[in-house]
VOPAGU-140733 format. One record per atom (N, C-alpha, C): x, y, z; residue in three letters. Coordinates in steps of 0.1 Angstrom, whole numbers, padded with zeros to 4 digits, always signed. Each point is the difference from the previous one (the first is absolute). Example, Ala and Ser with C-alpha at 12.3 -4.5 7.8 and 13.67 -1.06 7.14 Angstrom:
<pts>
+0132-0057+0078ala -0009+0012+0000ala +0009+0012+0000ala -0004+0011-0007ser +0009+0011+0000ser -0008+0011+0008ser 
</pts>
This chain:
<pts>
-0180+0286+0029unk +0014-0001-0004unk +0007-0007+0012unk +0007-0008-0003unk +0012-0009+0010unk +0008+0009+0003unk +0001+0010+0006unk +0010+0006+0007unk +0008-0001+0003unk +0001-0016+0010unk +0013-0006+0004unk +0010-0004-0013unk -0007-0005-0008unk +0008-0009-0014unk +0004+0012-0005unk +0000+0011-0002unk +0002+0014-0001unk +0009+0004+0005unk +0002+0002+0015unk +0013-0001+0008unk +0008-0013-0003unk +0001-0011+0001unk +0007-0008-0003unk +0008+0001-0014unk -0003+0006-0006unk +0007+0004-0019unk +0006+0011+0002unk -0003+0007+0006unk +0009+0015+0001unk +0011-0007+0011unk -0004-0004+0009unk +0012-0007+0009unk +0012-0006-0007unk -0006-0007-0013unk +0010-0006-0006unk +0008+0007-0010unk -0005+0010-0003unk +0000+0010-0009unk +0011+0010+0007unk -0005+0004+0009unk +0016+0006+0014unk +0011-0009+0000unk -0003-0011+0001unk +0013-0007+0006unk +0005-0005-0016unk -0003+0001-0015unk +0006-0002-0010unk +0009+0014+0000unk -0006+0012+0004unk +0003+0013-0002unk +0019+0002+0004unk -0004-0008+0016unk +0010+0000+0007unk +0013-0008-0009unk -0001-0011-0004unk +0008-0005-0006unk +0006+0009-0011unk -0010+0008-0006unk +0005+0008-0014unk +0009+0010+0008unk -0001+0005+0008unk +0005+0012+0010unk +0019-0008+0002unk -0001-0010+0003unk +0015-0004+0000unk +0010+0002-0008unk -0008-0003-0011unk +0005+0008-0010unk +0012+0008-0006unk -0009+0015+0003unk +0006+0015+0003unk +0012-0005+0007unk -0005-0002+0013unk +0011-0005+0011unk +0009-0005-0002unk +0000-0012-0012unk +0016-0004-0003unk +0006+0010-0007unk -0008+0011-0012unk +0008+0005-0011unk +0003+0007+0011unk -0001+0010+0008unk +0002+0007+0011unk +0016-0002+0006unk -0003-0016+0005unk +0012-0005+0007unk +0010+0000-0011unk +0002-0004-0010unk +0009-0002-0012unk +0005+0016-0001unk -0008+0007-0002unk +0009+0013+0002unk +0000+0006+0011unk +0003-0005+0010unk +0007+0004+0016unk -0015+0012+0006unk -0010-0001-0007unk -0005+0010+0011unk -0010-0004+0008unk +0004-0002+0013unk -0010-0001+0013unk -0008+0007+0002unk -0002+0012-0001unk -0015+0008-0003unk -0010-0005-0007unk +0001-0005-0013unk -0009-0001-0006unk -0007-0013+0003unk +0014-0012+0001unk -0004-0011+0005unk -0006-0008+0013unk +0006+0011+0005unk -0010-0004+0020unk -0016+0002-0005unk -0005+0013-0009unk -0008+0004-0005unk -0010-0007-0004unk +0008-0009-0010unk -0008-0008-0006unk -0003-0016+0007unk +0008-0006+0007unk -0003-0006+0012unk -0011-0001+0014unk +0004+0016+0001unk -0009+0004+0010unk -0016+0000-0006unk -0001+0000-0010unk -0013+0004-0010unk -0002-0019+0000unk +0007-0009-0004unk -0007-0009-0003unk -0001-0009+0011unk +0007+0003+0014unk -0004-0005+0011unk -0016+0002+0006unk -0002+0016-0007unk -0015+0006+0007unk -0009-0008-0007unk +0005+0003-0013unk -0014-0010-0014unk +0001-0016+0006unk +0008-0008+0005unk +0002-0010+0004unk -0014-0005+0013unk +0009+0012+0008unk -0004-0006+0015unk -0018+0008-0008unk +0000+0002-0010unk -0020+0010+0004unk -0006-0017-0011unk +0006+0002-0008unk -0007-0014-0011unk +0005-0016+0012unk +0010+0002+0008unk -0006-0015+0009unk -0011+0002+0008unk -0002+0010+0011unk -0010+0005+0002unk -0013-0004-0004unk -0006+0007-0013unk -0007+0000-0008unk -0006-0015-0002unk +0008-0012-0006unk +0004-0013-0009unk -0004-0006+0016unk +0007-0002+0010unk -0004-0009+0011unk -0014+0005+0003unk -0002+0011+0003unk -0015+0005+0008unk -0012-0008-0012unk +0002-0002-0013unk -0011+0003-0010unk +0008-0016-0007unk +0006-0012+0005unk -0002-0010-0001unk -0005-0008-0003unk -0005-0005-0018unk -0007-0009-0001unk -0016+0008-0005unk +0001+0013+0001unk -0010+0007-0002unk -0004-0001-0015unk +0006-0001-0010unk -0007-0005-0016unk -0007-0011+0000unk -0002-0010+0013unk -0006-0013-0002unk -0015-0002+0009unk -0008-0002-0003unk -0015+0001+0005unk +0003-0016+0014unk -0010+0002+0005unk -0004-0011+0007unk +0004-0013-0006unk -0006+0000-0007unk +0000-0011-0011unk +0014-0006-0008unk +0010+0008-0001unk +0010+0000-0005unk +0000+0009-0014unk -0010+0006-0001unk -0003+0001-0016unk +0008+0018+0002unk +0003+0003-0012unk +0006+0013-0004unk -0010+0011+0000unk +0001+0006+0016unk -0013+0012-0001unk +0014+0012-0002unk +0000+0004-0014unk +0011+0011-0001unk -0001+0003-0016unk -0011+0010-0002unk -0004+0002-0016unk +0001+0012-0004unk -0003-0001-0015unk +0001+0021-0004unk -0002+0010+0009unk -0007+0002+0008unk +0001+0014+0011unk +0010-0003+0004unk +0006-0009+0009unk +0013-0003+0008unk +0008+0005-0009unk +0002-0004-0012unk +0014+0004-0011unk +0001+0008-0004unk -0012+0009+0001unk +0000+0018-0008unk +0003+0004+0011unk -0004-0001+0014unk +0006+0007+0013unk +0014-0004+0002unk +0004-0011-0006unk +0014+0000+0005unk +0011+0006-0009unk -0007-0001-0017unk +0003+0011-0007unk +0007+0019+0007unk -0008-0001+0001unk -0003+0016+0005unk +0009+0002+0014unk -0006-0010+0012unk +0007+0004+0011unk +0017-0006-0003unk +0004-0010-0012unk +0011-0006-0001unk +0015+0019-0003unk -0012+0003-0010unk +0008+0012-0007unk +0001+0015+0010unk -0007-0001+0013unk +0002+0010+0008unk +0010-0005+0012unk -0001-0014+0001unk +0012-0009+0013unk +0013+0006-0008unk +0003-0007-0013unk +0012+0002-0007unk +0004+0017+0000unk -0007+0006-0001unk +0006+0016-0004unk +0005+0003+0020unk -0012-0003+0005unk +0007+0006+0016unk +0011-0006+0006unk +0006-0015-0003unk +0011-0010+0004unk +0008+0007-0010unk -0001+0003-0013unk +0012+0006-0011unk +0005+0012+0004unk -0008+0006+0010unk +0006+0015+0004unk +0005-0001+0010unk +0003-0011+0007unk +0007-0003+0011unk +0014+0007+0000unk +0007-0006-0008unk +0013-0002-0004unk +0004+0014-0002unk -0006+0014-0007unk +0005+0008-0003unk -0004+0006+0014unk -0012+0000+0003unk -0002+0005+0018unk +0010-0003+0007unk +0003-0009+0006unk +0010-0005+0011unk +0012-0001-0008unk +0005+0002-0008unk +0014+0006-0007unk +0007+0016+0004unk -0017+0006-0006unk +0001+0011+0001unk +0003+0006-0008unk -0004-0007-0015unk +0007+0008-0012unk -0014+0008-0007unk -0011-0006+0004unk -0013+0008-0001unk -0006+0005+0014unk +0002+0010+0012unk -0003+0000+0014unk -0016-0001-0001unk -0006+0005-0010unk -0013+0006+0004unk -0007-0017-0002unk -0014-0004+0006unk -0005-0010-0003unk -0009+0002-0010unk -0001+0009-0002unk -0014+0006-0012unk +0007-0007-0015unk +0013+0011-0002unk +0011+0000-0012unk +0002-0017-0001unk +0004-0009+0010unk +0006-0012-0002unk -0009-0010-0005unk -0014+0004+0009unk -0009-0013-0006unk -0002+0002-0014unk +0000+0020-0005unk -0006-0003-0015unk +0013-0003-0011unk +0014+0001+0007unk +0010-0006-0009unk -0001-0014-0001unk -0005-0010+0012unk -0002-0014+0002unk -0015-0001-0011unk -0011+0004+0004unk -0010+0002-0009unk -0001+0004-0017unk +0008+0007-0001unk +0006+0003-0014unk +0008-0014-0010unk +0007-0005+0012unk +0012-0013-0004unk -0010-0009+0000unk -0010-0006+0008unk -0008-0013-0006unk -0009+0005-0008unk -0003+0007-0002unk -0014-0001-0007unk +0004+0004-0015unk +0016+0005-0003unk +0007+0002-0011unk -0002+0013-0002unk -0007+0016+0006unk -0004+0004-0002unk +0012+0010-0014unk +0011-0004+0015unk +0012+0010-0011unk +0004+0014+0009unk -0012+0009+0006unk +0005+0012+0009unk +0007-0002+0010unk +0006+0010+0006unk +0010+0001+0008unk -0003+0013+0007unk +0007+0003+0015unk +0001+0012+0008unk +0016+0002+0000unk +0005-0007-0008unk +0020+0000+0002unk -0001+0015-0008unk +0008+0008+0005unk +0003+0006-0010unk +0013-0003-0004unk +0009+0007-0012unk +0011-0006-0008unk +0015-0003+0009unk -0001+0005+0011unk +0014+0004+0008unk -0002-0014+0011unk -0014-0001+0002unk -0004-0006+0013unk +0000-0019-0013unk -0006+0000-0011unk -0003-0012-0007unk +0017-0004-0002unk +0010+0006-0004unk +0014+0001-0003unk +0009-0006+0013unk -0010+0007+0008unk +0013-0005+0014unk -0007-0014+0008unk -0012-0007-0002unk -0006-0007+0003unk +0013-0014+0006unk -0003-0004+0006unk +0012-0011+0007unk -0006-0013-0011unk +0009-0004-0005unk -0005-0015-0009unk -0012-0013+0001unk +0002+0000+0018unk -0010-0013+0004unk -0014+0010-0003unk -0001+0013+0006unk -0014+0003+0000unk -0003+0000-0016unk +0007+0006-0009unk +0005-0002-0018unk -0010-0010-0005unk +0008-0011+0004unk -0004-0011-0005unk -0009-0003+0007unk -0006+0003+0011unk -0011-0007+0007unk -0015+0014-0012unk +0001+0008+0002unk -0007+0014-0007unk -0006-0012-0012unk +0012-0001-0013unk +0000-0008-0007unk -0007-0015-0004unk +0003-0008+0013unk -0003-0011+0003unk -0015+0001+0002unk -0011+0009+0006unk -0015+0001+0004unk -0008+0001-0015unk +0011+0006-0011unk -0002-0002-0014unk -0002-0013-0004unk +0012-0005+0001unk -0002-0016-0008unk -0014-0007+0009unk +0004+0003+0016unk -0014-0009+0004unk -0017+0003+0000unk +0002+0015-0001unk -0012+0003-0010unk -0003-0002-0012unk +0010-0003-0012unk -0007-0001-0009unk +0000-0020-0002unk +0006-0006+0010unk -0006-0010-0001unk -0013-0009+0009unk +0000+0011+0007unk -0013+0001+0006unk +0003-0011+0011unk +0002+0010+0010unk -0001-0007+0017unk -0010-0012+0001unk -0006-0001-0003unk -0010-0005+0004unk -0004-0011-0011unk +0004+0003-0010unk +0006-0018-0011unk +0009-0007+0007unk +0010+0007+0005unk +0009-0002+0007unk -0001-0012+0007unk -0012+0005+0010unk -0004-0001+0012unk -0010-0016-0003unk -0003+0001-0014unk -0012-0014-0004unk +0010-0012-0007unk +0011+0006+0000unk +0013-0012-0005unk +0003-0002+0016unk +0000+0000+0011unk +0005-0002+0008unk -0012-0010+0012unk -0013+0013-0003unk -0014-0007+0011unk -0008+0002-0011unk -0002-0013-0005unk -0011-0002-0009unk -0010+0003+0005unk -0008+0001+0010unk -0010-0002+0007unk -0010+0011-0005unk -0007+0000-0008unk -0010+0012+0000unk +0004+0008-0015unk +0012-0012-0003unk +0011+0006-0013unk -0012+0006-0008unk -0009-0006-0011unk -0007+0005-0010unk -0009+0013+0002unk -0005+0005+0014unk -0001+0010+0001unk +0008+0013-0001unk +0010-0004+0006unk +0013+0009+0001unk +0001+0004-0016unk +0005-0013-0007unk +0003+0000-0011unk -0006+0010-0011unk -0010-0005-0005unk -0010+0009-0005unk -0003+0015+0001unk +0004+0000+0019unk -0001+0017+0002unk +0008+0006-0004unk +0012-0010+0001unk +0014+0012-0003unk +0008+0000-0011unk -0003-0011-0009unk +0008-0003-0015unk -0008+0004-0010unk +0002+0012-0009unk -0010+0005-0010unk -0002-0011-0015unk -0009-0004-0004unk +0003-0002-0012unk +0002-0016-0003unk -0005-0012+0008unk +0005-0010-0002unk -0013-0008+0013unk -0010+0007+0007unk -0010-0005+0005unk -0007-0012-0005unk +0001+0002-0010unk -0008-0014-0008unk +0009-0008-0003unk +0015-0002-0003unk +0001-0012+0002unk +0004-0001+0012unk +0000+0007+0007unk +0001-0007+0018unk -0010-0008+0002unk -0007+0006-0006unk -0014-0014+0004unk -0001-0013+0000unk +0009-0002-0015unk +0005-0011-0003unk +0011-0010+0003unk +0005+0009+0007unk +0017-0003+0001unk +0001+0001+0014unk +0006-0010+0008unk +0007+0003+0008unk +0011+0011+0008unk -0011+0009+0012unk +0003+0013+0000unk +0015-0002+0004unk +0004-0009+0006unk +0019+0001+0009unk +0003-0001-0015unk -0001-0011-0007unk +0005-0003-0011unk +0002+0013-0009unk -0008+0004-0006unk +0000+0017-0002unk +0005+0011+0002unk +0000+0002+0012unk +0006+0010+0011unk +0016-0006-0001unk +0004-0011+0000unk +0018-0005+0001unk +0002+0002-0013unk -0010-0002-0010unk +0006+0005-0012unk +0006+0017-0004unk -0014+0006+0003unk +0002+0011-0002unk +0015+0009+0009unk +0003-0010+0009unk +0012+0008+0013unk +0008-0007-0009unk +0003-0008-0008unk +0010-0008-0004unk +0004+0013-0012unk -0007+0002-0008unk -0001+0010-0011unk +0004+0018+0004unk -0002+0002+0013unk +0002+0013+0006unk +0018-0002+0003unk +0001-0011+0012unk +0010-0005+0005unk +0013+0004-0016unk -0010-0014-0010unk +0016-0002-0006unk +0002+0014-0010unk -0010+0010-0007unk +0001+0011-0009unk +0007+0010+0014unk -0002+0002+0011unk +0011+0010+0008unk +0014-0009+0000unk +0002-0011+0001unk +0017-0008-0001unk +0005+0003-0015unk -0010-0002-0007unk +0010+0006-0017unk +0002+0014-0004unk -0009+0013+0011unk +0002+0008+0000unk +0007+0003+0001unk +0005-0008+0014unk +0013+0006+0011unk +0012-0001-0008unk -0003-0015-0003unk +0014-0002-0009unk +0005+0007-0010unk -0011+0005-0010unk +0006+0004-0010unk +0001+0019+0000unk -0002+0005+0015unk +0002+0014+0003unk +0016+0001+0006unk +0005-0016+0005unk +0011+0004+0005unk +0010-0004-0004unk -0002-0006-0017unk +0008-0006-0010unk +0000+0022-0009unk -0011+0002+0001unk +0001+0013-0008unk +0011+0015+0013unk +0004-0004+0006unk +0004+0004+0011unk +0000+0006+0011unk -0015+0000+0005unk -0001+0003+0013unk +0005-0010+0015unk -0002+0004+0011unk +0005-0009+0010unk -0009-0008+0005unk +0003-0008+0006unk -0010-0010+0003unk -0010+0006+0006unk +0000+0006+0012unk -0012+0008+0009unk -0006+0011-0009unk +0007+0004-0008unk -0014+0010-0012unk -0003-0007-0003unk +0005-0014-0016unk -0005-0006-0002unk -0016-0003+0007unk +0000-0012+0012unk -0010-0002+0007unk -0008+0014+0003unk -0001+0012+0001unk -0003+0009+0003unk -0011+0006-0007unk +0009-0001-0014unk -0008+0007-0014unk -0013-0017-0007unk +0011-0007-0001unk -0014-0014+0002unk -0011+0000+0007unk +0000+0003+0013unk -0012+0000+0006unk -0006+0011-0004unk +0001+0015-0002unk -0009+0005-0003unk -0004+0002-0014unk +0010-0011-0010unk -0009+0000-0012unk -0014-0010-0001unk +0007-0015+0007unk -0011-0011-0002unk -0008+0004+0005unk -0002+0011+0011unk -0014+0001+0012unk -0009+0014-0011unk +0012+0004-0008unk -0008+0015-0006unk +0002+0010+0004unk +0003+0003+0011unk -0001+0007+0014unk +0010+0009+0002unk +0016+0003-0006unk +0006+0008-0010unk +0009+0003+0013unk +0000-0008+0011unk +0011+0005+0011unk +0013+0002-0002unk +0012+0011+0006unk +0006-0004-0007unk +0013+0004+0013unk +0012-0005+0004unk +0010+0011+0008unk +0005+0008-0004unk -0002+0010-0009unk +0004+0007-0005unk -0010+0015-0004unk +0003+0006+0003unk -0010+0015-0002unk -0004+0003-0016unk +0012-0005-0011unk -0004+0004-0011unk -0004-0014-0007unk -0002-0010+0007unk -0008-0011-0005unk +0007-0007-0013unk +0000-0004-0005unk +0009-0006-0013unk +0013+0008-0006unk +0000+0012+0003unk +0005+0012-0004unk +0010-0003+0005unk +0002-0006+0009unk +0018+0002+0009unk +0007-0009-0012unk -0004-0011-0007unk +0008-0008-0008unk +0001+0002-0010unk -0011+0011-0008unk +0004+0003-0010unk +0011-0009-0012unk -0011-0012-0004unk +0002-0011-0005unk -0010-0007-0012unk -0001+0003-0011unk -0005-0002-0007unk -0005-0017+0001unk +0013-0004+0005unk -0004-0018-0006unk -0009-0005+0015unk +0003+0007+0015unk -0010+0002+0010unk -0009+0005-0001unk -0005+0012-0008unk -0015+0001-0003unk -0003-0010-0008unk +0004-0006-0011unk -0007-0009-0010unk -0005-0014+0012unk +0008-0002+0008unk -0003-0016+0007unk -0012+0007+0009unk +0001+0011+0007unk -0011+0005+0007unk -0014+0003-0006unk +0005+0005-0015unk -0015+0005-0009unk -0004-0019+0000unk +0006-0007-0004unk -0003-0013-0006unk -0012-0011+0014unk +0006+0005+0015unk -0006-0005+0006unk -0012+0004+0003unk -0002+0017+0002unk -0012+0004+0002unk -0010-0006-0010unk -0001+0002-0011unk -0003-0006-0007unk -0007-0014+0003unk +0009-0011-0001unk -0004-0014+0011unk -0007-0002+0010unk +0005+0013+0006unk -0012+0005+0017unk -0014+0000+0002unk +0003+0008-0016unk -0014+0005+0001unk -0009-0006-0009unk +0001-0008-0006unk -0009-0013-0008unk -0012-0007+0012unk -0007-0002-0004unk -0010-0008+0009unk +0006-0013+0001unk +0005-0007+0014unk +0003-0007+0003unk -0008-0013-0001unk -0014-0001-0004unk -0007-0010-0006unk +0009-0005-0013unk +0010+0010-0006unk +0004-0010-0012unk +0015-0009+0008unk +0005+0003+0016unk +0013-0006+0001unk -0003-0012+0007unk -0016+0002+0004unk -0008-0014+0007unk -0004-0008-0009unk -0006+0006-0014unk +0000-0011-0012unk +0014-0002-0005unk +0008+0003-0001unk +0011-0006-0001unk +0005-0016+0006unk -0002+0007+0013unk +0002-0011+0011unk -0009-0011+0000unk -0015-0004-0007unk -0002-0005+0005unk -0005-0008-0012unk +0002+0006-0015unk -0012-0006-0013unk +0021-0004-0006unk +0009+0008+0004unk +0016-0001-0011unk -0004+0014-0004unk +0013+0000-0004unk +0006+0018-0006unk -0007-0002-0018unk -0003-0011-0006unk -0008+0006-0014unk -0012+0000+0002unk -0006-0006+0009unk -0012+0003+0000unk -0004+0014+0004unk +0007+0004+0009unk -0003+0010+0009unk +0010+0012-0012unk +0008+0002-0007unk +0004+0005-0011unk -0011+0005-0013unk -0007-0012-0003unk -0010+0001-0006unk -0010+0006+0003unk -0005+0001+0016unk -0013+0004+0007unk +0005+0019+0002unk +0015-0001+0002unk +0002+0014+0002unk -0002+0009-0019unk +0004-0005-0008unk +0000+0003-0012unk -0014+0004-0002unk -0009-0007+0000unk -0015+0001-0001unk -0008+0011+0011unk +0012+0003+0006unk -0011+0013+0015unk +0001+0011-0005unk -0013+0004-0001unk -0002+0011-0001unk +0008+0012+0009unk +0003-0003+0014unk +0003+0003+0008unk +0015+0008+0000unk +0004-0014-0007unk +0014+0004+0000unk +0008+0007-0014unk -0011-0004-0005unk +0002+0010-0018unk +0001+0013+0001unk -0011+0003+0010unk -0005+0014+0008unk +0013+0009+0007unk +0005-0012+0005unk +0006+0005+0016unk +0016+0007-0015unk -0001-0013-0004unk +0017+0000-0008unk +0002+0016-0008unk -0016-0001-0011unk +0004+0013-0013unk -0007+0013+0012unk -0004+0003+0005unk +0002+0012+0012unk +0013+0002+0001unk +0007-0008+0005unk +0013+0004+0007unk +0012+0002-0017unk -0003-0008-0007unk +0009+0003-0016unk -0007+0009-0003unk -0012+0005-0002unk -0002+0010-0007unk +0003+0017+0005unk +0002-0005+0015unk -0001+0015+0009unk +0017+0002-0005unk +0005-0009+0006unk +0019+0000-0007unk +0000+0004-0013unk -0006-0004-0007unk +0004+0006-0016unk -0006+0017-0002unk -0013+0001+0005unk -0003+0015-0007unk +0003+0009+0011unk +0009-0005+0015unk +0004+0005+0009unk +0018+0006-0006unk +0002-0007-0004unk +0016-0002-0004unk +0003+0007-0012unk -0012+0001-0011unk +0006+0007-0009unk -0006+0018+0005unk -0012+0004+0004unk +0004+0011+0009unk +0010+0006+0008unk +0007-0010+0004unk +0011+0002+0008unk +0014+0001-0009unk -0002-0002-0008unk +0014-0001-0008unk -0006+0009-0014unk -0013+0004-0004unk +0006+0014-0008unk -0005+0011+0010unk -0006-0004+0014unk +0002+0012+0009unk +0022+0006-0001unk +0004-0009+0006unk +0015+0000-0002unk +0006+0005+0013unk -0007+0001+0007unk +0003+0006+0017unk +0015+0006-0002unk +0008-0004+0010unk +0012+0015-0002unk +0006+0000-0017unk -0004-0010-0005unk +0009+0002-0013unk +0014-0002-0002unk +0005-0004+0014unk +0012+0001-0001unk +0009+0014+0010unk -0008+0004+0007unk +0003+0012+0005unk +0004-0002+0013unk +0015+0004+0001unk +0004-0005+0013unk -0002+0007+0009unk -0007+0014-0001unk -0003+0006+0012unk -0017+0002+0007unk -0006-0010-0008unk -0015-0006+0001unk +0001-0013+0013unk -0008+0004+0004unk -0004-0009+0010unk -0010-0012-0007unk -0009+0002-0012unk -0008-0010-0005unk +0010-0011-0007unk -0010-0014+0000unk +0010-0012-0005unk +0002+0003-0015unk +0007-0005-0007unk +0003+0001-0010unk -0004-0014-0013unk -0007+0008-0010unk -0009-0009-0004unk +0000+0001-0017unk +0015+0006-0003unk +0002+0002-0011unk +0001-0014-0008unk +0004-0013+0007unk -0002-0013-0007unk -0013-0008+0008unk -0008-0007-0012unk -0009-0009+0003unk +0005-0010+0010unk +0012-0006+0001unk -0003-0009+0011unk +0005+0006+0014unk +0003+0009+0002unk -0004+0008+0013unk -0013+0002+0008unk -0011+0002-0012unk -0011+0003-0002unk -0007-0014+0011unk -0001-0008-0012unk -0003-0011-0002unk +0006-0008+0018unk +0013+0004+0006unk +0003-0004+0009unk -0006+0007+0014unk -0002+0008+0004unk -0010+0007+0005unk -0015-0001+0000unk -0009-0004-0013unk -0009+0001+0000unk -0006-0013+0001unk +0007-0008-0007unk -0001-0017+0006unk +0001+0001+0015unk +0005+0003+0008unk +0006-0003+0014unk -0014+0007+0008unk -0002+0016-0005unk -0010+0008+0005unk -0015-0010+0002unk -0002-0003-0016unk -0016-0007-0003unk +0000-0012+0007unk +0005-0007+0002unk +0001-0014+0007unk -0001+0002+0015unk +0007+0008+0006unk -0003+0002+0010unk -0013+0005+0006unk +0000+0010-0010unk -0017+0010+0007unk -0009-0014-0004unk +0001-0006-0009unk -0012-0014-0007unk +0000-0007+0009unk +0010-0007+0009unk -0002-0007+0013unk +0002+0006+0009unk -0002+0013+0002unk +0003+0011+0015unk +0010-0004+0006unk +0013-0003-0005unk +0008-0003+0008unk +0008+0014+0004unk -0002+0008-0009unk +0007+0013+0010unk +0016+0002-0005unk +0002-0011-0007unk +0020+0005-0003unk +0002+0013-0006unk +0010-0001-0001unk +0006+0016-0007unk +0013-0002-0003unk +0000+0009-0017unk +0006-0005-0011unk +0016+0009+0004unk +0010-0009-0004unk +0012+0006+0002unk +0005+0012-0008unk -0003-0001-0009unk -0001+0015-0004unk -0007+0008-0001unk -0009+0004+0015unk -0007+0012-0004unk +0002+0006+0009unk +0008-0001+0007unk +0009+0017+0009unk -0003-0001+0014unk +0009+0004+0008unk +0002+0005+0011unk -0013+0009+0007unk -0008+0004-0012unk -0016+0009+0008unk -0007-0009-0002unk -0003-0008-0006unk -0012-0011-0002unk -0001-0014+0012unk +0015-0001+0005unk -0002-0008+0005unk -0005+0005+0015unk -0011-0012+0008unk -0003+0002+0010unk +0003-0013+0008unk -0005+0003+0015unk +0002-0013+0010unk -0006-0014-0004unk +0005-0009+0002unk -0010-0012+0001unk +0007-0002-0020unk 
</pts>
């Protein structure tokens, strides 16, 4: 194994990190707080100065004697793997040297949790509630860049060894990589993540949330990953027409991305037509309608409080109550995104 061409990708991979880390830092500065943002600075100076490091020492290292590209599958599954352990320990930076997470154990697995979409949390509800906004949105932000995968990321930027990368880390669309020009591919597929989080955003803050939820709740729908600033998770808005835009994206999320690359690359009828004919997605679709329908009518001649104002259970004496709940429930658990339904109470909801 090329070791050095090894270090050289993670080098680059640090110093992309650092850039993302500015980030936080601005939303930080925009609301006046210098804690969080020295924080986040301070974090992408270290990721900085370790990935220049790294990139000068291991110079030129993908290229053989010869000139030829010694940097193949082993190099890309190792950079796979060491990519997603670099990101969780630089992502814990920020809550470390903040000091909104002290312990280093707690911060890496909240940073660890955020890329890899996992969804868990060590916040508990008082500590997730008082969270300062840059770390917020940075928490949130390790969502979006996990579920578009650091390291696509990283093969739209350094082709170099792209098709390896590629393949390791994009499920479901291997074979026409084969075919297809991996940057080409990879810019498609960011172009399709990129522009379904901008229509999200938009149409969560036409339904009325603020811009920084907005952004907030988008990133952990597209990634899956169910992050949220808020301890009762969708529940604080308690918004029927905000769950329907949220149930509608998970949804989107969670489709095999092989059909938004055929899209991109055969036109939207062809790739219309090819989705029609999947088995896959016939599968994926009547699961989730069918769980909603014989979930919902349980739930609605169950009839939870009935109407009973001194009941703590949701009330499920009309079908589209039902129906609004269980839509929101099924879709989420179907792409693990973790949300939680606005009406189902003050005991149900948890952190994250």
């Amino acid at each position: 194994m090329n070791l050095r061409a090894v270090s050289w990708v993670l080098g680059c991979v640090m110093l992309l990190l650092a850039v993302f880390l500015l980030v936080p830092a601005m939303v930080s500065a925009w609301y006046g707080e210098s804690s969080s943002m020295w924080a986040c600075v301070a974090s992408a100076l270290l990721s900085a100065g370790a990935g220049a490091v790294l990139t000068m020492r291991n110079r030129g290292a993908t290229l053989n004697e010869e000139g030829r590209a010694d940097y193949f599958r082993r190099e890309g599954l190792a950079v796979v793997g060491l990519s997603w352990l670099l990101a969780a320990l630089v992502g814990a930076l920020p809550f470390l040297l903040s000091g909104a997470i002290p312990s280093p154990v707690d911060a890496f697995f909240e940073a660890a949790s955020g890329f890899t979409t996992t969804g868990s949390t060590i916040l508990e509800s008082h500590r997730l509630d008082a969270l300062p906004k840059g770390l917020a949105f940075w928490r949130s932000f390790t969502h979006w860049l996990g579920g578009i995968g650091i390291v696509l990321v990283f093969v739209v930027l350094f082709p170099t060894g792209g098709r390896s990368l590629f393949r390791s880390e994009v499920p479901g669309i291997a074979r026409e990589a084969v075919q297809a020009r991996v940057r080409d591919s990879a810019l498609g597929l960011a172009r399709i993540y990129v522009g379904l989080t901008v229509v999200q955003i938009a149409l969560l803050i036409l339904a009325g949330l603020s811009t920084f939820d907005a952004f907030v709740h988008a990133f952990g729908t597209l990634s899956t990953g169910g992050f949220s600033n808020y301890s009762s998770s969708v529940a604080w808005f308690d918004s029927w027409l905000v769950e329907a835009i949220i149930v509608v994206f998970m949804f989107l999320a969670g489709l095999n991305f092989a059909v938004y690359d055929g899209a991109l690359r055969f036109g939207f009828r062809t790739a219309w037509r090819r989705l029609l004919q999947s088995g896959e997605f016939w599968t994926y679709t009547l699961m989730i309608t069918g769980s909603i329908a014989v979930l919902s009518m349980v739930l609605w001649f169950w009839g939870g409080s009935n109407g009973d104002p001194s009941s703590d259970l949701p009330d499920y004496r009309h079908l589209s109550g039902a129906l609004r709940d269980t839509s929101f429930l099924v879709v989420s658990i179907q792409t693990c995104t973790g949300r939680r339904t606005s009406t189902a109470g003050p005991s149900s909801a948890a952190p994250g």
